[in-house]
ZAMARGU-4260 file (C-alpha; in steps of 0.2 Angstrom, whole numbers, plus 5000, padded with zeros to 4 digits):
<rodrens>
0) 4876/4960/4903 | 4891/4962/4891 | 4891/4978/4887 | 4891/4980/4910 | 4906/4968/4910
5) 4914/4980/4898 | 4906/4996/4907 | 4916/4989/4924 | 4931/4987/4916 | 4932/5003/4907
10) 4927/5011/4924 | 4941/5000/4934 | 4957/5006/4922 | 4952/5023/4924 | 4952/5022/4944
15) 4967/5011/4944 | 4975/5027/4935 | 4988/5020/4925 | 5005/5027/4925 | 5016/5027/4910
20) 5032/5017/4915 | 5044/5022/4899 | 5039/5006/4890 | 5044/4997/4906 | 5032/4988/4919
25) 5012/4990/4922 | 5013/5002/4934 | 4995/5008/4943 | 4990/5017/4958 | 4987/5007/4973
30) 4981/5014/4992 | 4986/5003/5004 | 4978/5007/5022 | 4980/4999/5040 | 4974/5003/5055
35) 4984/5003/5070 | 4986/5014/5084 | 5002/5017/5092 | 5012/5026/5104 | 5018/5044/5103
40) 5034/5047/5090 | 5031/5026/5081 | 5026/5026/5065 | 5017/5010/5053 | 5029/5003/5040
45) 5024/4993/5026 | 5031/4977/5021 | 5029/4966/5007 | 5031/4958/4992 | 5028/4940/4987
50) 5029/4924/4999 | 5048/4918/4995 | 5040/4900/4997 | 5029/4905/4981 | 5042/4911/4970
55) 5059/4906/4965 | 5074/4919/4963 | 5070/4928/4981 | 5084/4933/4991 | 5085/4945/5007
60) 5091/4960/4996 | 5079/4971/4990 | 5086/4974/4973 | 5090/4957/4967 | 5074/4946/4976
65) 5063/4940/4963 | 5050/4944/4977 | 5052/4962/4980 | 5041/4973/4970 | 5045/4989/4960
70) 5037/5003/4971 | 5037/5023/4964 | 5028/5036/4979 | 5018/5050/4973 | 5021/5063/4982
75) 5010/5077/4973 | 4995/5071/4985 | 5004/5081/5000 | 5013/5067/5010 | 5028/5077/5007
80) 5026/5089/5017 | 5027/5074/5030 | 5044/5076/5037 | 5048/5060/5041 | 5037/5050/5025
85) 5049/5062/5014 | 5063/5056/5024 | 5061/5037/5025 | 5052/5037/5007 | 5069/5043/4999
90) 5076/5030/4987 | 5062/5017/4993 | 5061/5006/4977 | 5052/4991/4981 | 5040/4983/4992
95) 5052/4971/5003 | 5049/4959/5017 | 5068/4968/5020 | 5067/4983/5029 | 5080/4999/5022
100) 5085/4995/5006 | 5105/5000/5004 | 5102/5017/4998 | 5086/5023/5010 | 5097/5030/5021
105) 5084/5045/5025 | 5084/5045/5046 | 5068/5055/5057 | 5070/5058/5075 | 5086/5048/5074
110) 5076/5034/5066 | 5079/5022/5052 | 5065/5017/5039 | 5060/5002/5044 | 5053/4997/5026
115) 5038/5006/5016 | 5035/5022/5026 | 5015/5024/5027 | 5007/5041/5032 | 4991/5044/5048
120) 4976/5048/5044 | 4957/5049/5048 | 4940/5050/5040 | 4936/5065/5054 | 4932/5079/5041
125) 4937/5093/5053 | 4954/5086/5057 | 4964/5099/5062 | 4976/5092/5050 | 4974/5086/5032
130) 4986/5076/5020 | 4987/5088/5008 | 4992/5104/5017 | 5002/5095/5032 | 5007/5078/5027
135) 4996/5068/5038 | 4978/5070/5045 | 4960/5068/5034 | 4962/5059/5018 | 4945/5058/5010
140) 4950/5043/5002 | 4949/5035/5022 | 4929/5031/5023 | 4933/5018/5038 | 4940/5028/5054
145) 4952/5033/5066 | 4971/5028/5065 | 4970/5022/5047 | 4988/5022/5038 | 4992/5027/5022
150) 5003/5021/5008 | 4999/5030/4991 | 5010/5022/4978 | 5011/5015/4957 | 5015/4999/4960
155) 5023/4988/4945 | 5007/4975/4942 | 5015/4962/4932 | 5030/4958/4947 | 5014/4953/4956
160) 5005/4935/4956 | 4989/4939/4944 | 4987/4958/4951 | 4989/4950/4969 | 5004/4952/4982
165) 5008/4950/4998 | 5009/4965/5015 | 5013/4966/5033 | 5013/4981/5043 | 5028/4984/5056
170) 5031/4994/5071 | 5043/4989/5080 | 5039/4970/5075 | 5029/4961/5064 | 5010/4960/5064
175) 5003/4941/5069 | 4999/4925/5055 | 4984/4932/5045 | 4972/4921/5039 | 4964/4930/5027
180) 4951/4916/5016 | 4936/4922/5008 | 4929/4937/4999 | 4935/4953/5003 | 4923/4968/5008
185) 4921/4982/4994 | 4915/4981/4976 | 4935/4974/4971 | 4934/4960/4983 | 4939/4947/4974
190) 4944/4928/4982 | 4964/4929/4986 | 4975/4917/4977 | 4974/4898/4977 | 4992/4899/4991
195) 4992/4904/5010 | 5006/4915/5018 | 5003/4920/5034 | 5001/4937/5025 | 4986/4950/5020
200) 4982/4950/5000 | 4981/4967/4993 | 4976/4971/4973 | 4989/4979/4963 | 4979/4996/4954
205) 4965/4999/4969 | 4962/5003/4985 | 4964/4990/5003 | 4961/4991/5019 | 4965/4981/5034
210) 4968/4981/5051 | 4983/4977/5061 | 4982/4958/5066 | 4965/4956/5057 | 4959/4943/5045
215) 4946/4955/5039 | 4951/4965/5020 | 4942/4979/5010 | 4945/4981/4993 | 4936/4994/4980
220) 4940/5005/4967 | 4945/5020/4967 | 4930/5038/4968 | 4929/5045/4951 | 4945/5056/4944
225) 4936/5071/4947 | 4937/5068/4968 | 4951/5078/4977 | 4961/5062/4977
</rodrens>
């Protein structure tokens, strides 16, 4: 039994693939996925941090807030070649409740970010599209459907609240009050914290799935390094 303790940890700081952060943070991939469907030319922005009724220091300035998180995009999985994630994802520091931070002044089709930018995709393998050549489309790391989008980031762990933090996707408003109690689905679907938000509880360093104005979560780790991820 110890040694498959020890076995599943090895096995879950190797898919959380840790990122050196120059002796600064505890910065770890972590896939954030919602599904939504929207209308032609809208786009799912991700927002979130930490509750402000949790924490003290929070403020409504992304760079100061004690509840916004440090945030880096990795862009060598092909969501550059997204026009507008490229666009809206420059100088995007932090996961926020906030919207733009000051200096994300990137604008698409005449339109602001309106927080963490997030990426379509699908799990239909003959997509005419795919995230790695066009910026959007299949993503192999989507197993669950249609309409999934995708934030790939390194995500500073220890501005979170025991690996856990907050998220809300936005359109052209906020998603609903989530109620999100229990076990998550997935082999990393842990009980949330002890608080309630209102929010959906994602795991800093693997991979999370919701749906728009859903209770429901999915959490896991991530496929083995040697995956097209």
């Amino acid at each position: 039994m110890k040694f498959l303790l020890v076995l599943a940890l090895v096995l879950t700081m190797i898919s959380t693939q840790w990122v050196s952060a120059d002796g600064t943070g505890d910065f770890h991939r972590t896939v954030i996925f919602i599904q939504k469907k929207v209308g032609f030319g809208e786009s799912v922005f991700l927002r979130g941090g930490i509750d402000h009724d949790q924490r003290d220091g929070c403020t409504r300035n992304a760079e100061t807030s004690a509840c916004a998180i440090p945030i880096r995009h990795d862009n060598t999985k092909g969501v550059s070649r997204n026009a507008g994630y490229s666009a809206w994802s420059t100088n995007d520091t932090k996961l926020d409740w906030y919207g733009a931070e000051s200096n994300q002044l990137g604008t698409f089709g005449c339109v602001e970010a309106k927080g963490t930018p997030m990426v379509w995709t699908t799990n239909y393998v003959n997509s005419s599209a795919t995230v790695s050549e066009d910026g959007y489309g299949y993503r192999p790391l989507n197993t669950f459907g249609e309409d999934y989008w995708m934030a790939d980031l390194d995500i500073d762990c220890s501005k979170t609240e025991g690996r856990w933090f907050e998220l809300k996707g936005f359109v052209d408003s906020w998603e609903g009050r989530i109620s999100q109690d229990g076990v998550c689905q997935g082999d990393a679907g842990l009980s949330p914290p002890s608080y309630t938000s209102g929010n959906h509880f994602a795991r800093c360093g693997f991979l999370n799935a919701f749906v728009f104005n859903t209770n429901g979560c999915y959490i896991d780790i991530f496929p083995a390094p040697a995956c097209s991820e």
